[in-house]
N, C-alpha and C positions, 0 to 999 in steps of 0.2 A: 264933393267933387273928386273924381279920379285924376290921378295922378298920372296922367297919361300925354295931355294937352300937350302939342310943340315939342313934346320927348323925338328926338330921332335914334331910329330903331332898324337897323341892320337885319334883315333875316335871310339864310341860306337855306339852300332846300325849300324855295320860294314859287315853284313853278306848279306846284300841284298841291295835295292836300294839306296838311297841318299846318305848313310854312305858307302857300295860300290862304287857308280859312283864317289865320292869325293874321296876316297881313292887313286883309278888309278889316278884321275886326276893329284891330288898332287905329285905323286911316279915318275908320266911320268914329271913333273913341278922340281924334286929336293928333293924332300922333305924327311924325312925319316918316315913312318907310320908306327903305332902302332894299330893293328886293333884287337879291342874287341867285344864280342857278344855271349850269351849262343850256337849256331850253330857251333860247332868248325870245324866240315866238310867243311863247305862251307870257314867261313875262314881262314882255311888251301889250299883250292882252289885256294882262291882269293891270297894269297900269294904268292903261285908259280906261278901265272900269274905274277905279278906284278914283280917277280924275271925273269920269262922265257923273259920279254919287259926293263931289265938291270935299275928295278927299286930297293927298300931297303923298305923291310917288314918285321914285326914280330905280333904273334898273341900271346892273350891268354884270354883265356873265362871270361867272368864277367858278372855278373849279378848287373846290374844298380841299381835295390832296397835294398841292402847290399852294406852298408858303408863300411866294411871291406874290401871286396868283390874288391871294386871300389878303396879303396885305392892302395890293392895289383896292382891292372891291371896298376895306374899310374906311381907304384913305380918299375916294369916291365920297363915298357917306360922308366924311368931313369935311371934306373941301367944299360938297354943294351946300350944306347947311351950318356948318360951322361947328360942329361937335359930333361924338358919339357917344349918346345914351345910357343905349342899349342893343348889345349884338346876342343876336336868337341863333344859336351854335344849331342847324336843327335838321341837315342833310345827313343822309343815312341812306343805308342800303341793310337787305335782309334774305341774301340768298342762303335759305337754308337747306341743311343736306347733313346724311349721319355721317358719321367722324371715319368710317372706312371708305365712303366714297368716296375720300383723298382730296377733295376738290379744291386742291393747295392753292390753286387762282384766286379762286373764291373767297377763301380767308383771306388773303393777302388785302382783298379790295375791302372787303369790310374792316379789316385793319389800319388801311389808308382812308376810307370814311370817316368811318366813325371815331375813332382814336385819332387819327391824324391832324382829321379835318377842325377837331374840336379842339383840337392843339391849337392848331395853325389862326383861326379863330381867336383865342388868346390872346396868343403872340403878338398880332394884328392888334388886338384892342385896350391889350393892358396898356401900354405906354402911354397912349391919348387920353384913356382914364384918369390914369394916377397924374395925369399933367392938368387936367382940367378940375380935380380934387372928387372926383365922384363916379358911379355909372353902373351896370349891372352887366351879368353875363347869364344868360340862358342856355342851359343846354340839355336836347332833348336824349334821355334816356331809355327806357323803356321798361315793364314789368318785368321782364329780362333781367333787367339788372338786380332782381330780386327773386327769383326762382329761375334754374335753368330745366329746359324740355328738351328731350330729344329730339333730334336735328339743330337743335338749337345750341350746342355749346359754343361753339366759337363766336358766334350772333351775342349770345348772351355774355359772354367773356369781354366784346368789346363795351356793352353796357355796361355791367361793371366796371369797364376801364373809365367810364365819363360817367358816373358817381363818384369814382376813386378821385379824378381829378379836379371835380367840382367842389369834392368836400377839402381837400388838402386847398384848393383855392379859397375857399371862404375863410379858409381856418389862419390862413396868409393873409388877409386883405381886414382893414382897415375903414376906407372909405367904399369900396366895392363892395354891392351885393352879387351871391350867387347863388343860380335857384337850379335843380334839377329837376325835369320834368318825366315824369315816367309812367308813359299809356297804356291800359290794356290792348286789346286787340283791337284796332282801326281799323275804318276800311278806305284802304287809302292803294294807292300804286307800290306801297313797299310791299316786297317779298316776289316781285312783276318779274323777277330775274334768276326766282327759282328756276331749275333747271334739274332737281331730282327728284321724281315722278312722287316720291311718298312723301317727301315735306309738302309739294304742291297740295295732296290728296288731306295732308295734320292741317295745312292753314285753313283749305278749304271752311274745314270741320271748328276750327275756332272762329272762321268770321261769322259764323253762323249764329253768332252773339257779338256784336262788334259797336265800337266805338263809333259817333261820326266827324270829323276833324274841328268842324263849329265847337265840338265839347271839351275839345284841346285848348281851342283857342281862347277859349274862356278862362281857361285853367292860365296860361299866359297872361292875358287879360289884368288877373287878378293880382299875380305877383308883380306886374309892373305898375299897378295902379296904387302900390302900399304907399304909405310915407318915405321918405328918403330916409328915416333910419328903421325902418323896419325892411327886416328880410326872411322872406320866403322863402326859407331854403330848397324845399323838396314837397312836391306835388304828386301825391300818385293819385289816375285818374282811371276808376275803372266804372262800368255800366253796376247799376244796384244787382242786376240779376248773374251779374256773370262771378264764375268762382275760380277763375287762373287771372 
């Protein structure tokens, strides 16, 4: 039996791929999700999918760079079910570009994503945790955080930052498990906001071996279906044929 049943599970970055394909997976597994994401069209969709296949969803918008923001979406999750689990830290962006095309905006955002947002995350969910004596935290990182490429440093820098904080949290916690999730090349909507002609041209050339988000979600899947004292800390999930 997985350990999955009646768990409620928090996931951001829930409107499209990884945070999507994990969501059904979970829903079809038992679980109760909680799916947040600025897109509320899409997950109001994915909802009623997930109802119309005699799964248990509820939505509500959040914007991962606003602490507030992230709090409200956790405390959603608790108040409609009475606890929280499991929160899947798992919004992200990926506009890459080399280090002199200055695109200072652009870091800024993926520093308010992916670092922030995996904060803010957190902050949200620790205290309900450690008040109900248990729970896990998911956070998706990427191969990134284990080899940097060009165009890719600041991208990869903030992956690094959500390993760094993943493993300093497990290594704090107690009754909390934390798992780092780190994919190769997906082929998903991240990277949608490139905007500099030759990183567009490098991802091109790496989907051309790529992940598909079902294969993530499995990966997910599996660290939350452990026993409550076993943890999964760190997942890296790459295609047999591919070599980055």
């Amino acid at each position: 039996m997985l350990n999955v049943e009646n768990k409620v599970i928090a996931i951001t970055g829930a409107s499209s791929g990884i945070g999507e394909a994990t969501a059904k997976l979970l829903a079809q597994n038992g679980a109760k999700v909680v799916l947040g994401a600025r897109r509320t069209d899409k997950l109001e969709k994915l909802v009623e999918e997930i109802h119309a296949s005699g799964g248990t969803a509820e939505f509500k918008a959040v914007d991962v760079t606003d602490r507030a923001d992230v709090k409200a979406f956790v405390e959603f999750a608790k108040d409609t079910f009475g606890r929280v689990d499991v929160i899947f830290n798992n919004a992200g962006v990926m506009p890459l570009s080399p280090m002199n095309a200055l695109k200072v905006e652009e870091w800024d955002t993926m520093i308010n994503v992916n670092i922030r947002g995996v904060l803010n995350g957190i902050a949200a969910g620790l205290p309900i945790m450690e008040a109900q004596g248990g729970g896990q935290f998911i956070n998706t990182a990427s191969i990134g955080a284990h080899v940097v490429v060009p165009t890719g440093a600041v991208y990869c820098a903030t992956k690094y930052a959500v390993w760094a904080i993943s493993e300093g949290l497990r290594q704090e916690s107690k009754n909390i498990r934390v798992t780092t999730i780190s994919p190769g090349v997906v082929e998903t909507e991240l990277g949608s906001d490139i905007t500099d002609d030759s990183a567009k041209d490098a991802l091109k050339e790496f989907r051309k071996t790529a992940l598909t988000p079902d294969m993530i979600a499995r990966a997910v899947l599996h660290a939350v279906s452990q026993p409550d004292d076993v943890d999964v800390n760190e997942i890296i999930v790459r295609l047999t044929a591919s070599a980055f």
